[in-house]
C-alpha positions as a Markdown table, in Angstrom:
| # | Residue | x | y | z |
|---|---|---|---|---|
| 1 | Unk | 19.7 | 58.8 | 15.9 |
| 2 | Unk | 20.1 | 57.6 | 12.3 |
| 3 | Unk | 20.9 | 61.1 | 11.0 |
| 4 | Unk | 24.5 | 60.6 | 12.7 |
| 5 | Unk | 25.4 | 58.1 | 10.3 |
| 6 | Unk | 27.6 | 59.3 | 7.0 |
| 7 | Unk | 26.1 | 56.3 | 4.8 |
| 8 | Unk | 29.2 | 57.2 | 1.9 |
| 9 | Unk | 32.3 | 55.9 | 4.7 |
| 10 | Unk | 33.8 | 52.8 | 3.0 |
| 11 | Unk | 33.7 | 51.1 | 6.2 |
| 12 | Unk | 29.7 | 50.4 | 5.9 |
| 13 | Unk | 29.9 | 48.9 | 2.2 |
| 14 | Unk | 29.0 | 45.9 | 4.5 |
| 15 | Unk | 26.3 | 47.1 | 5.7 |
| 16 | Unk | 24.7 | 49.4 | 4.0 |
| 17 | Unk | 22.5 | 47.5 | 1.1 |
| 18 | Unk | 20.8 | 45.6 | 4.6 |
| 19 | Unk | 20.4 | 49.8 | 5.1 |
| 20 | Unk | 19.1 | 50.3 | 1.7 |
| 21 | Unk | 16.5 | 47.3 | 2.0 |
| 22 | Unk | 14.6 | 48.2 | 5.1 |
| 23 | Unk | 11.0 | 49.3 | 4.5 |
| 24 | Unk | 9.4 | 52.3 | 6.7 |
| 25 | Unk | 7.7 | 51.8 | 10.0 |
| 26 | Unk | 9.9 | 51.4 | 13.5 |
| 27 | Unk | 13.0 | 50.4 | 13.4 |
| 28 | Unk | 12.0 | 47.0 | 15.0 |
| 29 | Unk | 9.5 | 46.5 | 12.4 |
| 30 | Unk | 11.5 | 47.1 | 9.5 |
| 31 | Unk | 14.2 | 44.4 | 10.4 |
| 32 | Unk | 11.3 | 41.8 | 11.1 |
| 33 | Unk | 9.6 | 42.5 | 7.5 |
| 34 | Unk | 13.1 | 42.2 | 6.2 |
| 35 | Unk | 14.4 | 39.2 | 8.5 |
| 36 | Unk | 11.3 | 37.3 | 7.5 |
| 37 | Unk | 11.9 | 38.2 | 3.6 |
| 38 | Unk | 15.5 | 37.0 | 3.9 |
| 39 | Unk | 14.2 | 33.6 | 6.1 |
| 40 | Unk | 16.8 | 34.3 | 8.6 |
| 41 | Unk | 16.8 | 31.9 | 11.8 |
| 42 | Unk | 18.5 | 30.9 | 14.8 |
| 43 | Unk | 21.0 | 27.8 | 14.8 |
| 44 | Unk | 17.6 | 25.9 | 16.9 |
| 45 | Unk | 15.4 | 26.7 | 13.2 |
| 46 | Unk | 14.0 | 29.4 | 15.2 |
| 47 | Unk | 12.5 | 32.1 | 12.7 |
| 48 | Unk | 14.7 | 35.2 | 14.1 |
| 49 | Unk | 12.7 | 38.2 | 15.3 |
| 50 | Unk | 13.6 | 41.5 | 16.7 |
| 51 | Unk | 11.6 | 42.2 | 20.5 |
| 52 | Unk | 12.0 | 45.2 | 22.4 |
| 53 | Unk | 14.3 | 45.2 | 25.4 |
| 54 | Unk | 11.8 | 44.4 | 27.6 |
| 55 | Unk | 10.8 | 41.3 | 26.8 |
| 56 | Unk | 14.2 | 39.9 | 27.5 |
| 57 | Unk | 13.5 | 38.3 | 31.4 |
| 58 | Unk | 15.3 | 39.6 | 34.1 |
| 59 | Unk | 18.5 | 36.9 | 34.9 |
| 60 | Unk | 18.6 | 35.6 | 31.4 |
| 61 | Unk | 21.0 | 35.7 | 29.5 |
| 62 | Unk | 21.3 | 38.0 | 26.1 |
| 63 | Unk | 22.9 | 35.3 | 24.3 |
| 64 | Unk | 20.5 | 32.7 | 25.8 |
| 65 | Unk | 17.7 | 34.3 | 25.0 |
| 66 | Unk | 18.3 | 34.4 | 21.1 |
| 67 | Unk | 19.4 | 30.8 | 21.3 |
| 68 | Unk | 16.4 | 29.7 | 22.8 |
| 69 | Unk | 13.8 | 31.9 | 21.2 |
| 70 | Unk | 15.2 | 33.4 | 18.1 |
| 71 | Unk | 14.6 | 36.8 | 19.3 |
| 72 | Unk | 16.7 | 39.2 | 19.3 |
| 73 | Unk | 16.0 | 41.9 | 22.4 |
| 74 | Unk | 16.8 | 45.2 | 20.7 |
| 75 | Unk | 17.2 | 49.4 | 21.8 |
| 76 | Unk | 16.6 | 51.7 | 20.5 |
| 77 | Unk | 20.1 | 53.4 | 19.6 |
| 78 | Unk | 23.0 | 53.0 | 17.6 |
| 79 | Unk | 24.7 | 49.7 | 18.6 |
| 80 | Unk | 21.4 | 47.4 | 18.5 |
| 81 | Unk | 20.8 | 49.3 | 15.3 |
| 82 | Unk | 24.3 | 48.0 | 13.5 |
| 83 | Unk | 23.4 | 44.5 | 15.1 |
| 84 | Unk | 20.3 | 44.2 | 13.4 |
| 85 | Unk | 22.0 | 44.9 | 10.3 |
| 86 | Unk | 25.0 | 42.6 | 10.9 |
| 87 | Unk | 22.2 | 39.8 | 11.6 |
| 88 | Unk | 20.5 | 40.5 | 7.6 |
| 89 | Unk | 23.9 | 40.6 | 5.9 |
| 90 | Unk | 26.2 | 37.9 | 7.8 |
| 91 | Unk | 22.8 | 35.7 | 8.8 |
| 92 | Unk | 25.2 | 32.7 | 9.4 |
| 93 | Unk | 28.2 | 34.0 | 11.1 |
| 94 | Unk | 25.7 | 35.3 | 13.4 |
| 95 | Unk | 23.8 | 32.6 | 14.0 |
| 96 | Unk | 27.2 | 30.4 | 14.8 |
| 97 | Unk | 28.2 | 32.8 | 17.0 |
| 98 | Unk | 25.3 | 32.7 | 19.1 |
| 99 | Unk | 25.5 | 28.9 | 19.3 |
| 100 | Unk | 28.9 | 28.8 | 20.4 |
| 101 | Unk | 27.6 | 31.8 | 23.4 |
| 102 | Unk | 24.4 | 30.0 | 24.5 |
| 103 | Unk | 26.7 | 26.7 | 24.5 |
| 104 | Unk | 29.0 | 27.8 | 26.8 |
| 105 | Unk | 26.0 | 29.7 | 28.7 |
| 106 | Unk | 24.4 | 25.8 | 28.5 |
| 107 | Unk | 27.4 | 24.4 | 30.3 |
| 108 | Unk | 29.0 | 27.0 | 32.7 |
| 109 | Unk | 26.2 | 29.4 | 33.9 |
| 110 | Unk | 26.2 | 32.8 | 33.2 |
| 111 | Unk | 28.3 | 33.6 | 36.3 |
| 112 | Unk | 30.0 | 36.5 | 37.0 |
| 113 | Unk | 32.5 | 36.5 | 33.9 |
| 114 | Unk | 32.1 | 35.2 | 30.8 |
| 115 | Unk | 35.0 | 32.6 | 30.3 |
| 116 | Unk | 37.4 | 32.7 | 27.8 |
| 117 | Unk | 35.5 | 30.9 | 25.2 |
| 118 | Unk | 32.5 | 33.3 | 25.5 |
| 119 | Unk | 35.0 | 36.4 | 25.4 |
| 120 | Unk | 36.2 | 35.2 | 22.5 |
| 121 | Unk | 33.0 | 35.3 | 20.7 |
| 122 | Unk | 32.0 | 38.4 | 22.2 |
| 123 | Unk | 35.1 | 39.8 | 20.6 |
| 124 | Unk | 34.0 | 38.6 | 17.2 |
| 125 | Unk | 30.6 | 39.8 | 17.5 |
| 126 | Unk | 31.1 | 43.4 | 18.9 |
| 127 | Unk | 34.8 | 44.3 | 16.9 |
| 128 | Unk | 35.8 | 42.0 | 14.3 |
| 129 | Unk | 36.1 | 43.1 | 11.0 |
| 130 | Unk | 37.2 | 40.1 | 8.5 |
| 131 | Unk | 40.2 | 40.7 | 5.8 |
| 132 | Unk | 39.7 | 38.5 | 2.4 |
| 133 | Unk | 43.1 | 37.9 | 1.1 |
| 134 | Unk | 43.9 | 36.2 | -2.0 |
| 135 | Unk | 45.5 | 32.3 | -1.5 |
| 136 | Unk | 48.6 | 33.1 | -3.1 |
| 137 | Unk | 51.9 | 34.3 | -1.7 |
| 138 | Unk | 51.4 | 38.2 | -2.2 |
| 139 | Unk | 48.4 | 37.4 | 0.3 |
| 140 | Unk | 50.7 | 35.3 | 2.7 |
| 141 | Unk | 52.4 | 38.5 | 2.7 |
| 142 | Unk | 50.0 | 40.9 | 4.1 |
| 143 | Unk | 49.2 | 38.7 | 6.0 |
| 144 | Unk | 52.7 | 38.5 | 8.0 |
| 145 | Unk | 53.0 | 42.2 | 8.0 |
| 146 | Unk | 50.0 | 42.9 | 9.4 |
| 147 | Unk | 50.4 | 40.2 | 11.8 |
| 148 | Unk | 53.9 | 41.4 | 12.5 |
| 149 | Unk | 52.8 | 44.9 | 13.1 |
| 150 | Unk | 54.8 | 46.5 | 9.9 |
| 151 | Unk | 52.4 | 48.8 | 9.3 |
| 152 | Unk | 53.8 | 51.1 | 6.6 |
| 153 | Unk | 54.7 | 47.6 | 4.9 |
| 154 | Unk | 51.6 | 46.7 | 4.8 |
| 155 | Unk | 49.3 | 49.7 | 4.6 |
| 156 | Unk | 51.3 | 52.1 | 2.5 |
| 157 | Unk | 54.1 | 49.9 | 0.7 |
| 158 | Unk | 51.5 | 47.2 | -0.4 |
| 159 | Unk | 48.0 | 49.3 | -0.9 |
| 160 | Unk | 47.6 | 48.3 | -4.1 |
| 161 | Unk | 46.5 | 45.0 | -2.9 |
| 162 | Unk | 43.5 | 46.6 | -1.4 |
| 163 | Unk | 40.5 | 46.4 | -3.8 |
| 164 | Unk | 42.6 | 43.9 | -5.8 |
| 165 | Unk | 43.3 | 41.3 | -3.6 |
| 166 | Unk | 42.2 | 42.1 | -0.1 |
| 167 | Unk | 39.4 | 43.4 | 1.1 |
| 168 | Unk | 38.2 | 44.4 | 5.1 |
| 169 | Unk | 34.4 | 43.6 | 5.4 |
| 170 | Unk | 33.6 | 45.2 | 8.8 |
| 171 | Unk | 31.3 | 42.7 | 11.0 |
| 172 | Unk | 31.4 | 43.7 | 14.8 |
| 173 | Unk | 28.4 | 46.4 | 15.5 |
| 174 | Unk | 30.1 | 48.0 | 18.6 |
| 175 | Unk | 33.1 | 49.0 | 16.1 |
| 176 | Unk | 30.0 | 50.2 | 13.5 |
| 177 | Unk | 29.0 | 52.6 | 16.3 |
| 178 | Unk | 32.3 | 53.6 | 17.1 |
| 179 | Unk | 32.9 | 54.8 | 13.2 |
| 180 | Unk | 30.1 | 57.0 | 13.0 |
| 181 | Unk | 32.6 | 59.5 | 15.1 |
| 182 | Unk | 35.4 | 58.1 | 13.4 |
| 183 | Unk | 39.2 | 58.8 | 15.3 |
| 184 | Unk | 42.2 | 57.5 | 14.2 |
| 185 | Unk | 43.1 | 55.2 | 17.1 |
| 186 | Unk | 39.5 | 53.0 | 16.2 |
| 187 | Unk | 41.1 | 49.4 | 16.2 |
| 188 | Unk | 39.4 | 46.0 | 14.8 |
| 189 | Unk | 40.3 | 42.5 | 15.9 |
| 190 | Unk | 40.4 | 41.2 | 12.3 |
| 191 | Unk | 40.2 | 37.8 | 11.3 |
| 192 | Unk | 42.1 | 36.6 | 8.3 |
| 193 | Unk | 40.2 | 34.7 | 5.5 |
| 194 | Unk | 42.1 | 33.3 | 3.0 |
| 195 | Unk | 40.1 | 32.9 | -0.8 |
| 196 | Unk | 40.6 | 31.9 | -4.2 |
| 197 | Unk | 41.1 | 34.3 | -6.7 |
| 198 | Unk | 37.6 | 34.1 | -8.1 |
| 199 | Unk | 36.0 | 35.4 | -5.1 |
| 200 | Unk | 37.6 | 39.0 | -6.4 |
| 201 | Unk | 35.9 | 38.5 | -9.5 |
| 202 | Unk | 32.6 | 38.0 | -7.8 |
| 203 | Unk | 29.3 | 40.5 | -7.9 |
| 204 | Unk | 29.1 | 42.4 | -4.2 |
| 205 | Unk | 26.3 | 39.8 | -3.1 |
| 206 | Unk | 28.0 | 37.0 | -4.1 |
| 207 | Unk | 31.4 | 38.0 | -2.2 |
| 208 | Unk | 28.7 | 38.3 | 0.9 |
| 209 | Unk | 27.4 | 35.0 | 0.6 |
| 210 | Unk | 30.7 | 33.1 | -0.1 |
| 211 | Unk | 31.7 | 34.7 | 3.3 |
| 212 | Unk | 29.0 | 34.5 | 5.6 |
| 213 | Unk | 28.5 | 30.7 | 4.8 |
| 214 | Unk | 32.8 | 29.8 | 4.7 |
| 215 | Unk | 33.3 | 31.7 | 8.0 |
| 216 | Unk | 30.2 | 29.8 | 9.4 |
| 217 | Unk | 31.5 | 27.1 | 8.3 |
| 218 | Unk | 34.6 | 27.7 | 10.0 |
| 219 | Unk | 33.0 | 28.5 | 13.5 |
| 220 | Unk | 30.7 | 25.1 | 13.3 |
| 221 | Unk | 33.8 | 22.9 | 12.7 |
| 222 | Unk | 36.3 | 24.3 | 14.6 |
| 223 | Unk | 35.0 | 27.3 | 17.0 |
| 224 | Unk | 36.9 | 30.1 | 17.4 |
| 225 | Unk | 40.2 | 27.8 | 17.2 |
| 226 | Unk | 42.5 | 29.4 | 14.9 |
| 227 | Unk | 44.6 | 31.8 | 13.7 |
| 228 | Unk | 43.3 | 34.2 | 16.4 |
| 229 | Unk | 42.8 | 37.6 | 15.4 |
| 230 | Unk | 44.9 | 40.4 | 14.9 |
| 231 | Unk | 44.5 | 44.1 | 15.6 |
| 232 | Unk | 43.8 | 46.6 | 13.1 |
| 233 | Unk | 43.5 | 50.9 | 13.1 |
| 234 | Unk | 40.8 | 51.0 | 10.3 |
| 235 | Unk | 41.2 | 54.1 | 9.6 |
| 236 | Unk | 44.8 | 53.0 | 7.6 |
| 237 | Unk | 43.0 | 50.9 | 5.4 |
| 238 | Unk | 43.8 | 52.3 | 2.1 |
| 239 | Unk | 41.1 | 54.9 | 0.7 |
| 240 | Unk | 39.4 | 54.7 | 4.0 |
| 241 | Unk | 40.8 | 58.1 | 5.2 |
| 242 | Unk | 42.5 | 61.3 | 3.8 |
| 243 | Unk | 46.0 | 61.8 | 4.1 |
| 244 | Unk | 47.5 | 58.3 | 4.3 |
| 245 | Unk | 51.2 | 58.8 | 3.4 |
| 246 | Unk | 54.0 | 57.6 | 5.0 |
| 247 | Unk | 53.8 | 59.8 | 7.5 |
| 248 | Unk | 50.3 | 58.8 | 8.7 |
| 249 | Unk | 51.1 | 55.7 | 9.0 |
| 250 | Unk | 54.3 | 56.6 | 11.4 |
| 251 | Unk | 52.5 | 57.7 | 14.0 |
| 252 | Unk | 52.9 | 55.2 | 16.6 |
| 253 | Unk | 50.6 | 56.1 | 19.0 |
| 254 | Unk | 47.9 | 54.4 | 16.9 |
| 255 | Unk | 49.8 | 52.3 | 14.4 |
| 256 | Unk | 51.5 | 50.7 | 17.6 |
| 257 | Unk | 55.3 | 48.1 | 17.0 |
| 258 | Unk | 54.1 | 45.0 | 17.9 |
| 259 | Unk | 55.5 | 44.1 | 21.4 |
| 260 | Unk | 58.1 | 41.6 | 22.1 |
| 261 | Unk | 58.2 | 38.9 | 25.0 |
């Protein structure tokens, strides 16, 4: 299973010193020697632990369960695999998150659909990628070109920000799994964080810890109220992918003008 994944592709600099950290043994044991190490826990205080499948009871929730118990039911493939690493390298994001589910799980039911709140954090969890931008203006203007859908403005006119003053730190696992056959059409709901300048000064680590606790932050104060999120081909991040002229980023059928009312 693991020998699918190409551990040089940009979009797992996120993810791959939690990688790089595991210790031998099952997969499953591994991420508890390392959860444990990193003193990872659920928003109850619950030390978090990774169970196998099965010892998530039949009617209860996913979300609930973790909530409730601090364990995390996981498989063994590729998804639960990126999860687990998500949870050592964003251990607060995650843990808001699954407040926010098991609230809404506390108060509605599970039910037949999820609700919108619960989508919402589903969304983050499974496909989100988060884009640092420098506070300044420069930043303000990525911003509104992404948001507006001007790709080639964005992508290709501006890439120098990339590395400079923007960054795209992948989070959602199902969008991890997805890149390990990576096609061009691959899309992230990205989340816009603004940050000082000194965060692009900052050692890798540090960048990671400024992150995980501002955007937990953010989703303990105000939920998943916001700026919404914005859609993103990763693949046209700059230096993420051969061939990215202005041609690549023409191609409509992935790089899609945004849609009017």
């Amino acid at each position: 299973m693991l020998a699918q994944i190409d551990w040089s592709r940009p979009w797992l600099d996120s993810v791959r010193p939690a990688f790089q950290r595991l210790q031998g043994g099952s997969v499953i044991d591994a991420f508890n020697a390392s959860a444990a190490t990193l003193g990872i826990s659920n928003h109850r205080g619950l030390p978090l632990r990774f169970v196998p499948q099965a010892a998530l009871p039949e009617g209860t929730a996913y979300e609930e369960f973790i909530g409730a118990t601090g364990c995390v039911p996981t498989r063994d493939n590729l998804h639960d695999f990126f999860n687990g690493l998500v949870w050592q390298t964003f251990p607060l994001i995650k843990r808001e998150l699954n407040a926010l589910q098991a609230a809404q799980i506390a108060q509605a039911g599970v039910g037949k659909s999820r609700g919108p709140a619960r989508d919402a954090a589903t969304i983050f969890d499974e496909n989100a990628a988060l884009l640092v931008v420098r506070d300044d203006a420069e930043g303000s203007g990525l911003v509104e070109a992404l948001r507006g859908h001007r790709w080639r403005e964005a992508l290709y006119e501006r890439r120098a920000m990339f590395g400079r003053d923007a960054a795209l730190w992948l989070f959602g696992h199902a969008l991890m799994e997805k890149l390990v056959a990576p096609r061009k059409a691959i899309t992230a709901h990205v989340r816009v964080v603004q940050a000082p300048a000194a965060f692009f000064a900052l050692a890798w680590d540090e960048q990671r810890a400024w992150l995980d606790q501002y955007v937990a932050s953010q989703l303990r104060e105000q939920g998943l109220a916001g700026g919404g999120f914005t859609p993103l081909p990763v693949l046209g991040v700059p230096g993420w992918w051969p061939g990215q002229d202005e041609a690549f980023y023409s191609d409509d059928s992935v790089f899609r003008p945004k849609r009017t009312q």
